[in-house]
Structures are given as C-alpha cells and as structure tokens.
C-alpha atoms as an extended CHARMM CRD file, in Angstrom:
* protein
*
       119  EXT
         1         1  UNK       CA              0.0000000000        0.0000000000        0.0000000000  PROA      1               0.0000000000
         2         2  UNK       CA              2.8160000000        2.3190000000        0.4990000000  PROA      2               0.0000000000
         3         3  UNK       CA              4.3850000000        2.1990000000       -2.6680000000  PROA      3               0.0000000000
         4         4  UNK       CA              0.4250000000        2.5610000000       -4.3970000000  PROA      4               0.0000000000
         5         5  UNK       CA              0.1670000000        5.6130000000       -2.1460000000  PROA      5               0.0000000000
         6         6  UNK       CA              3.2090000000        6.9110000000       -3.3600000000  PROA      6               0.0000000000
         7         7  UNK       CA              1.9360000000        7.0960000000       -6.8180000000  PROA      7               0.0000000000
         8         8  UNK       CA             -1.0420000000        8.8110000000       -5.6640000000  PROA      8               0.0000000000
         9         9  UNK       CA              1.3050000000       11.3720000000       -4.0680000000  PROA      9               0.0000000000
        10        10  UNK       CA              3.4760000000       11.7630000000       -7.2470000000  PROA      10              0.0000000000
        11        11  UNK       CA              0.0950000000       12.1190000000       -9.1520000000  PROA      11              0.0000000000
        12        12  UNK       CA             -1.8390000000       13.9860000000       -7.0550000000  PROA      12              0.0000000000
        13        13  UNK       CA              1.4240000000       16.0370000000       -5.9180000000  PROA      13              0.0000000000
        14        14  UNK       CA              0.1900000000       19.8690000000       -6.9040000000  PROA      14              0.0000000000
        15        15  UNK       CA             -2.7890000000       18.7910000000       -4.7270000000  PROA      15              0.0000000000
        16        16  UNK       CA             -0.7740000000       18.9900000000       -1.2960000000  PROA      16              0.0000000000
        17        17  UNK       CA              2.6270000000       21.4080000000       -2.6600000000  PROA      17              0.0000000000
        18        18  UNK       CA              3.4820000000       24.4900000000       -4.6250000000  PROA      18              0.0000000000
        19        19  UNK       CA              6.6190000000       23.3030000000       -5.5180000000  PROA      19              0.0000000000
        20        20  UNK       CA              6.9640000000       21.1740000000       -8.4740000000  PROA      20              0.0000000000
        21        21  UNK       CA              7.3960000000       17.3760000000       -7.3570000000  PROA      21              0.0000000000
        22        22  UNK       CA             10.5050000000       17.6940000000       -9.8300000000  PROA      22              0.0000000000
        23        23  UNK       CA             11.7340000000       20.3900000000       -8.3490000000  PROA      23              0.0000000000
        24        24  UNK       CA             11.3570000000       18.7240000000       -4.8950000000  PROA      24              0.0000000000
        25        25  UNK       CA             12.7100000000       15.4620000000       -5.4740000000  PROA      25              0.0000000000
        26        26  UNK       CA             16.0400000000       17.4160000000       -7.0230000000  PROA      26              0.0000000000
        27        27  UNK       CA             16.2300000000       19.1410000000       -3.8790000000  PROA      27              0.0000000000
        28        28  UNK       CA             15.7010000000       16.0660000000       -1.9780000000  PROA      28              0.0000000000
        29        29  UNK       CA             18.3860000000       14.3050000000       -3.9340000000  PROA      29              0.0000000000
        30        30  UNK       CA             21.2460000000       16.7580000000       -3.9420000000  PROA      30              0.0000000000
        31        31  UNK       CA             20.1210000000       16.7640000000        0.3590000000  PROA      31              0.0000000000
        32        32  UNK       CA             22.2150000000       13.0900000000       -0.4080000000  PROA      32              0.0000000000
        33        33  UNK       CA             25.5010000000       14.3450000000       -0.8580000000  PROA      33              0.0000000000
        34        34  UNK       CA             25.9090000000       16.4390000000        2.5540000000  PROA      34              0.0000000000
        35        35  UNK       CA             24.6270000000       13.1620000000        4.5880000000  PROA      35              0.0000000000
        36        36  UNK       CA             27.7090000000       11.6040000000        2.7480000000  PROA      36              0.0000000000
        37        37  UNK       CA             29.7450000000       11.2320000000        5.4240000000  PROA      37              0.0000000000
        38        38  UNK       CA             26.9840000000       10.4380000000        7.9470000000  PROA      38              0.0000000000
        39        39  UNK       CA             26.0750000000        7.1600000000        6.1320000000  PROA      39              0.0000000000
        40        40  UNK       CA             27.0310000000        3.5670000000        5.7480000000  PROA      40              0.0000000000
        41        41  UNK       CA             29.0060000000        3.3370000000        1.8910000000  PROA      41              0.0000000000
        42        42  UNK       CA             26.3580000000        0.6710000000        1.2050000000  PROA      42              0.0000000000
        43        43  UNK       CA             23.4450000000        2.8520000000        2.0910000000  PROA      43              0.0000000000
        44        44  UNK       CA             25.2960000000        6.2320000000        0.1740000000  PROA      44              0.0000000000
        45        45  UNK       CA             25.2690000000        3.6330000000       -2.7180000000  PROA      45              0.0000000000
        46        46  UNK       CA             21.7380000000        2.6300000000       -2.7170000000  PROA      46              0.0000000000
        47        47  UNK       CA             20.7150000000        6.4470000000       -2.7250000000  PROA      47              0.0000000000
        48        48  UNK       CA             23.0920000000        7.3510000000       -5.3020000000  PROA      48              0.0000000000
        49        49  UNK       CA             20.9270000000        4.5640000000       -7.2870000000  PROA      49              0.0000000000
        50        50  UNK       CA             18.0290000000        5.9080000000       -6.2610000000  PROA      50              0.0000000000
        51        51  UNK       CA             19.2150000000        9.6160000000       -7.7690000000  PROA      51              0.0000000000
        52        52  UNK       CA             20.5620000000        8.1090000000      -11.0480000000  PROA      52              0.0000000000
        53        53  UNK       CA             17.5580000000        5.9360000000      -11.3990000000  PROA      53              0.0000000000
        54        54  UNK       CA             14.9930000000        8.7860000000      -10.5020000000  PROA      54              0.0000000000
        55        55  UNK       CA             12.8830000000        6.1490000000       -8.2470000000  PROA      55              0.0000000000
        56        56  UNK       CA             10.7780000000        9.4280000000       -6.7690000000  PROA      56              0.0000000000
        57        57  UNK       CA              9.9190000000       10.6980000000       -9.8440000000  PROA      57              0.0000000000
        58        58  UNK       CA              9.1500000000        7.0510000000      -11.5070000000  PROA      58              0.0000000000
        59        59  UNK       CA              6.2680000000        6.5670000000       -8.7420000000  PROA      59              0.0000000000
        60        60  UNK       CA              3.8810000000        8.4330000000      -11.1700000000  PROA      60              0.0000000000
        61        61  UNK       CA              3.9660000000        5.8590000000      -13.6120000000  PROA      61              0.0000000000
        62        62  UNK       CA              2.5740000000        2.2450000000      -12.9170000000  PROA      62              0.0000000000
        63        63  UNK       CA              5.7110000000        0.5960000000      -14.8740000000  PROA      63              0.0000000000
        64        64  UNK       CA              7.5500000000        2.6390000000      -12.0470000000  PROA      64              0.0000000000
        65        65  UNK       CA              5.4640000000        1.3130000000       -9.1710000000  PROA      65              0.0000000000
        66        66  UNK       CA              5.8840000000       -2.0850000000      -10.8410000000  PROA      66              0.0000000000
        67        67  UNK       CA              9.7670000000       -2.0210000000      -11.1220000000  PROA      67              0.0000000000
        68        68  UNK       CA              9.6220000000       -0.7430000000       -7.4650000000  PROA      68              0.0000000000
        69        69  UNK       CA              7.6800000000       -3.7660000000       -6.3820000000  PROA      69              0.0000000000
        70        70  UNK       CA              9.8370000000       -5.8620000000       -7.9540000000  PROA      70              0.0000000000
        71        71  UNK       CA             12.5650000000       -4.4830000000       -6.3460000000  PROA      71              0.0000000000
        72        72  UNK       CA             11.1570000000       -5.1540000000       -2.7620000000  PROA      72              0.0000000000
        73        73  UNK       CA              9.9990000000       -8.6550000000       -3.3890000000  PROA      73              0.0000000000
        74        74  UNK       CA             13.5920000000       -9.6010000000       -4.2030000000  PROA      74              0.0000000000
        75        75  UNK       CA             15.0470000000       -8.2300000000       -0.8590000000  PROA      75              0.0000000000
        76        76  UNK       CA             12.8190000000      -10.2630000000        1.3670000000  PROA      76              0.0000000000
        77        77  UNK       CA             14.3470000000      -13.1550000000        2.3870000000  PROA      77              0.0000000000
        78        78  UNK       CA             11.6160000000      -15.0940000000        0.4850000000  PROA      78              0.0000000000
        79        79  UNK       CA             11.5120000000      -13.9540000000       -2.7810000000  PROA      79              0.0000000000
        80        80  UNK       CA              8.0740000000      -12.7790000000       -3.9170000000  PROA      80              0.0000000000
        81        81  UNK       CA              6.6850000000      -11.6100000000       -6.8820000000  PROA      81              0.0000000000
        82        82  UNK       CA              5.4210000000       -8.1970000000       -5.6280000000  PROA      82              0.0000000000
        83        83  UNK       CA              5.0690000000       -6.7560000000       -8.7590000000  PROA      83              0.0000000000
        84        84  UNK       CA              2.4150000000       -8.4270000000       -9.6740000000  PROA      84              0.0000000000
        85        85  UNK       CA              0.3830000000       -6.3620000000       -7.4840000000  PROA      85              0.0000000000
        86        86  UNK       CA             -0.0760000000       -3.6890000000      -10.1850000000  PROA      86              0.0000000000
        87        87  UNK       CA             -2.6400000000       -6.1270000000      -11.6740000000  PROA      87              0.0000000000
        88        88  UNK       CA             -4.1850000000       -5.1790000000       -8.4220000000  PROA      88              0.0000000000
        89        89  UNK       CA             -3.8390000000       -1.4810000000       -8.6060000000  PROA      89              0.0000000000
        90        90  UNK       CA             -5.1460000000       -1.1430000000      -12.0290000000  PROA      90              0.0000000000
        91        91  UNK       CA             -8.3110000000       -3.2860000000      -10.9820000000  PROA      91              0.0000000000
        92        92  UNK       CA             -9.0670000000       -1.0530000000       -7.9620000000  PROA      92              0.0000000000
        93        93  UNK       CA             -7.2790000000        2.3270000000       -8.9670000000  PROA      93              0.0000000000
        94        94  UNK       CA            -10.2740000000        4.3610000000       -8.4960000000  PROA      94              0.0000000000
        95        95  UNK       CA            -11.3550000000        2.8130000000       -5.4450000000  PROA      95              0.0000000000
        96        96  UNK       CA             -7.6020000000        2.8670000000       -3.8920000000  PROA      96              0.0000000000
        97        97  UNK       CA             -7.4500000000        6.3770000000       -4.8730000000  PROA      97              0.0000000000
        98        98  UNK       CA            -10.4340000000        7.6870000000       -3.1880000000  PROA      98              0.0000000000
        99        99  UNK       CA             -8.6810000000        6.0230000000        0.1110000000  PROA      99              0.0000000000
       100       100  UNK       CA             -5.7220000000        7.8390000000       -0.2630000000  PROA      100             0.0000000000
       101       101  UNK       CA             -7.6420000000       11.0720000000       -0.9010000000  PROA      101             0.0000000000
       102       102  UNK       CA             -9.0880000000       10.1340000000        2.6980000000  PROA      102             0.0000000000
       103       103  UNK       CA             -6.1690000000        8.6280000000        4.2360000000  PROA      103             0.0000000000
       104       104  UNK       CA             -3.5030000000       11.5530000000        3.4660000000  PROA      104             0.0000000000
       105       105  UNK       CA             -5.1470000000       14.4010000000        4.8200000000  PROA      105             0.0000000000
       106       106  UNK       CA             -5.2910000000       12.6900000000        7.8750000000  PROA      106             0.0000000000
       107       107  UNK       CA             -1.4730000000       11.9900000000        7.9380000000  PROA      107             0.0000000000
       108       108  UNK       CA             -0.6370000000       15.2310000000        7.0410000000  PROA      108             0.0000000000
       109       109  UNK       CA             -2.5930000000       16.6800000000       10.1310000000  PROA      109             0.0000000000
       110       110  UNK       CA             -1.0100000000       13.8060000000       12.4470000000  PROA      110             0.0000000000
       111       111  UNK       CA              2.1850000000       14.6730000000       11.5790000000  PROA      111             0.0000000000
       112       112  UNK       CA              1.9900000000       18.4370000000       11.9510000000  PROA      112             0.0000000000
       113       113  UNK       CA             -1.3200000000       19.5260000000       14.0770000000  PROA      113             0.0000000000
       114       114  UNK       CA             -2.2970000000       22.2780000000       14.1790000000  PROA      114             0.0000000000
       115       115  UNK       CA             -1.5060000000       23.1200000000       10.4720000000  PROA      115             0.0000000000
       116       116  UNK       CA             -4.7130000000       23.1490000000        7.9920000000  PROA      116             0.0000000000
       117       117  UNK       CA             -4.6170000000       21.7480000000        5.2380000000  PROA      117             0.0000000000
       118       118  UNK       CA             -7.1060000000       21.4510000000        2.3320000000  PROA      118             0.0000000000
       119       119  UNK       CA             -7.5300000000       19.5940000000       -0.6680000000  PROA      119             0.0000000000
C-alpha cells in the first residue's frame, strides 16, 4: 500500500505542494551528498541509485510502481513476486485512490497539528 500511495502522491502532488514534485525530489536528492559522510558506503550507494535511477519521480507511472515492487519482493528473504500487485492497482485504482484522498489528509494533520490543510 505504500508504494500505491506513493503514486497517488506523485500524481496527485500539486494537490498537497506548490513546488513542483521535480523540483522537490532534485532538492531532496542533492540533500544526499551532505549526509555523505553520515552514512554507511552501502546505504550512500543505494541512494546514489536511487538519484541516477529517478525512483521518486518514476512513482507516477505504474511501470515505475511495478519495477519498485519488484525491487522489494527480491530483498525479502523469500523472494516474492510483488510486482504483480499492479494487476491489483489497475483493478481497484479508483477505489484505492479515493482512500488515499481520505487517508492523506489525515497523515498530514497527524504529523503536523495544528496546520490546515485542504484539498
């Protein structure tokens, strides 16, 4: 569900930011390079991938979401087919939307109270 709700965020993005979810993700991504030094090699590594890859970005597109599941089902020590799950999201998109239109609103307030925020 995470990785669905992701691409409802990268859809939905100008819904909940002004800034351009390109523009954000950049910014997020060059963030990388002064945490150098405070990360494991391995872990630097992984989000140099993630940069050169543009994993943020590719959450908009189900082929993206797909590739990501994939990705996750073959670090679990059992390997599992996750991305077939996007059979799944296509079947209920409108429905699994609708929850994250409900669902992220809420978060947002949980995580900062206090702050408004509309759709």
């Amino acid at each position: 569900m995470d990785v669905f709700y992701d691409h409802f965020l990268s859809v939905e993005w100008k819904n909940y930011c002004a800034q351009p979810l390109e523009q954000f993700v950049a910014d997020f991504y060059v963030s990388f390079d002064a945490q150098q030094t405070q990360l494991p090699a391995e872990t630097f590594g992984h989000l140099q991938r993630m940069r050169a890859e543009n994993w943020l970005c590719s959450y908009r597109e189900l082929a993206g979401v797909q590739l990501t599941l994939e990705r996750i089902g073959r670090r679990l020590r059992r390997q599992i087919n996750l991305g077939a799950a996007v059979t799944e999201l296509e079947q209920q998109y409108d429905l699994l939307r609708e929850d994250f239109g409900e669902f992220f609103p809420q978060l947002r307030a949980h995580v900062a109270p206090g702050v408004l925020y509309s759709r």
